[in-house]
N, C-alpha and C positions, 0 to 999 in steps of 0.2 A: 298379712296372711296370703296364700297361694290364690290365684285365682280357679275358678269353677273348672276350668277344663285341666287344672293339673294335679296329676296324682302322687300322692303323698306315698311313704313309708316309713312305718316307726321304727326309730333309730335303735330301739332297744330289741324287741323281738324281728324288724324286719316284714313283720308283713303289708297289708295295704289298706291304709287309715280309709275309714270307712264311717263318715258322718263326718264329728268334729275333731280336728286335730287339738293335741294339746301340748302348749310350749311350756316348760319346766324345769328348772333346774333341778338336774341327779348328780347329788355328790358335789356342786360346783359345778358342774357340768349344762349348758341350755344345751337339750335337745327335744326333739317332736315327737309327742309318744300317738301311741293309739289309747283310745279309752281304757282298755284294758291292763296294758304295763301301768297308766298312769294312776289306777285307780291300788295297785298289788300295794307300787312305790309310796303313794300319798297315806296308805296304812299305814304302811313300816316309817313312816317321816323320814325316807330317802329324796322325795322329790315337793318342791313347791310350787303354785302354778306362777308361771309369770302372767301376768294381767297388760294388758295392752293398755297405754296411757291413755286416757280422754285425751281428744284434739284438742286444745285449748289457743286462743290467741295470745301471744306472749310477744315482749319485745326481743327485739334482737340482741342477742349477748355478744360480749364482747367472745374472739378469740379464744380459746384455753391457750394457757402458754405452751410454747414446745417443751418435751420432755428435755434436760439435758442431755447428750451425749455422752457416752464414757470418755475420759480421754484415753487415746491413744499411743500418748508419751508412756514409754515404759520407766520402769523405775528400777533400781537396785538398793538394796541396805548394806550401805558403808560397813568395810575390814573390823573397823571395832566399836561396832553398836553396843554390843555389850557392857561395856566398859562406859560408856556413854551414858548408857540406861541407868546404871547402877548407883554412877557419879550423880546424876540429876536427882533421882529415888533420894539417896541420902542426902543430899545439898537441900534437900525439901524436907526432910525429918520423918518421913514415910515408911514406914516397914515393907516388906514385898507383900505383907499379906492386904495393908491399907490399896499399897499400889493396885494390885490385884482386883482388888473388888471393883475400882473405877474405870479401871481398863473393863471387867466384865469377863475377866478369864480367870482361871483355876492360877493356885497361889503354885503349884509343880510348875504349871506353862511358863510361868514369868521365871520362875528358879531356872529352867530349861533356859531360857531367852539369856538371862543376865551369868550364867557362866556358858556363853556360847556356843550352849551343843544343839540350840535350833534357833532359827533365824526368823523370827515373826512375817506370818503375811504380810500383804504388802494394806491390805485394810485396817491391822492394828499396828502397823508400824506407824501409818497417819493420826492414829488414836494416839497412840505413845508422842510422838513430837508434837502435838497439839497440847496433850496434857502435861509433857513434861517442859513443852518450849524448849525444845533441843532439834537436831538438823541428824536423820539419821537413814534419809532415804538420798538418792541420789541422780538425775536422769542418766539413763545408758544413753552412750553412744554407739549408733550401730555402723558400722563401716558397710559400705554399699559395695559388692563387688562389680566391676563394670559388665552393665550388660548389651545385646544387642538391642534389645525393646527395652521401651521406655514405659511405664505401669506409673501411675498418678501412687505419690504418697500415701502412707497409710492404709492402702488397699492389703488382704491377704491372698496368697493363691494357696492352693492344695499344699504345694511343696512347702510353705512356710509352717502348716499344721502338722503334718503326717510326719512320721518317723516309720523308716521303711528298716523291717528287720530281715537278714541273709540268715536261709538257713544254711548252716551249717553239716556240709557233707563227708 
C-alpha cells in the first residue's frame, strides 16, 4: 500500500481517497476505490475486497517455468486437404457427425471443410491431423527479398502488419 505522504485516487469515480483505500477486483478488474464506490459495488457483488496476504516465512520455490512461446513458423494447409480429411474420416468408420463432435465443431463446419469450400484454421487443422494421424498443414516458405538492412529473424515491422488502402479518385 502507498505510503503516508502520497495521494491516492479512486479509479472508479476519480476523486481523492480520503482515510482507507480499498483494493478490489471490479468485474476482473484490481483497482483502488474510495470507500464509497467500493461500498455501492460490494452491494451489487460487482466487486470483492482483495486481502493483502500475511507475511509469512516460506521457503524458497523453485522458478515457475516460462511460458511457451508461440511459434512463429508459419503454416499453410496443403491443395487437397479435403480429400485427405474425408479419406481418413472413412478409413476410420466415422460419420462427419461422430468426426464433428471430437473435433468440437458443428457437423455444417466439417461438411464445409471436407468438400472444400473452406479451409480450417490453422488450430483445428492441428486438431484434425492429430486426431486423424494424417499430414495436412505444411511450413511456408517465405522468399526474403533482398534488402539494405539487416532486421534479426522473426521480428515484425509495421509494413509486415498493415495493408495500406489507395483511394480511389
Amino acid at each position: 500500500m502507498p505510503g503516508k505522504d502520497e495521494v491516492l485516487y479512486c479509479e472508479m469515480c476519480g476523486t481523492r481517497i480520503v482515510g482507507r483505500p480499498y483494493r478490489a477486483l471490479v468485474d476482473g478488474v484490481e483497482m483502488v476505490l474510495c470507500a464509497s464506490c467500493y461500498m455501492k459495488l460490494a452491494r451489487s457483488g460487482r466487486a470483492v475486497l482483495i486481502r493483502e496476504p500475511r507475511r509469512q516465512k516460506t521457503l524458497p520455490r523453485k522458478p515457475a517455468p516460462r511460458p511457451r512461446r508461440p511459434s512463429l513458423e508459419l503454416y499453410d494447409i496443403v491443395e487437397d486437404y479435403d480429400e485427405r480429411i474425408r479419406r481418413a474420416r472413412e478409413a476410420r468408420g466415422w460419420t462427419r457427425a461422430a468426426l464433428a463432435q471430437k473435433l468440437r465443431i458443428s457437423e455444417t463446419m466439417l461438411r464445409k471443410i471436407e468438400t472444400g469450400k473452406m479451409k480450417p484454421p490453422i488450430d483445428l487443422a492441428r486438431k484434425i491431423e492429430k486426431l486423424l494421424k494424417i499430414q495436412i498443414l505444411e511450413p511456408v516458405e517465405i522468399e526474403e527479398e533482398e534488402e539494405d538492412y539487416r532486421r534479426e529473424p522473426g521480428t515484425l515491422t509495421l509494413g509486415d502488419v498493415v495493408v495500406v488502402r489507395k483511394d480511389e479518385d
